[in-house]
N, C-alpha and C positions, 0 to 999 in steps of 0.2 A: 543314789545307791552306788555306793563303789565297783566296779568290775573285778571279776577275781582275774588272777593274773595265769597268764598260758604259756606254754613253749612248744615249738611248731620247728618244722623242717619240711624242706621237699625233698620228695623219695625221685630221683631221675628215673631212676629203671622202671619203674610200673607208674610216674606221672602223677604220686599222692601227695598230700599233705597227711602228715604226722602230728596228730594234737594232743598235748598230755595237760591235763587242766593239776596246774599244783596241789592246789587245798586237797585233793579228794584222792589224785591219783590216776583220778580213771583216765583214759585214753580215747581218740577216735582216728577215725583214718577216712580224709576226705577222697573220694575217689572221679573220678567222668571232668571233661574239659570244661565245664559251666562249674560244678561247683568248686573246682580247684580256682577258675579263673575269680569268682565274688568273692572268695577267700582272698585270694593275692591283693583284689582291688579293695577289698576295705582295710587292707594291713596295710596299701599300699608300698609293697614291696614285688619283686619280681620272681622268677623259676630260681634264676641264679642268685638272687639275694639272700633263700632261704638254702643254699647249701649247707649251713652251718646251723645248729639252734640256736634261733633268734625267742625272745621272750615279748611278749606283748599283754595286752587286758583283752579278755573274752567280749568282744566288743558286737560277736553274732549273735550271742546267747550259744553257742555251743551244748554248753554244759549247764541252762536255764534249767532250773526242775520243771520238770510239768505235773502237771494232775489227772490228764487224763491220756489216752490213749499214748501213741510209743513215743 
């Protein structure tokens, strides 16, 4: 199954990632030192790497449908 494709930034001033998932639109915003840093580590990219909008494939499932609860 193909991944859909994302584009992401880190927010310096409040320490977020920025996730806007193409196909759909929607958006998330990762926030707390752990889930900012398994973001960076599976994009393998750094804080300063993602100054700019980088694009990559939804490779957490970010934006996986679920079926049940949130």
């Amino acid at each position: 199954m193909e991944k859909a494709e994302i584009r992401f930034w880190h927010d310096q001033s409040k320490d977020q990632i920025h996730v806007i998932h193409i196909p759909s639109g929607r958006t998330k915003t990762l926030k707390g030192k752990k889930k900012v840093g398994r973001f960076l580590q599976a994009y393998q990219v750094s804080r300063d790497d993602c100054k700019r909008v980088r694009r990559g494939n939804d490779r957490l499932g970010l934006f996986k449908r679920k079926l049940f609860g949130k």
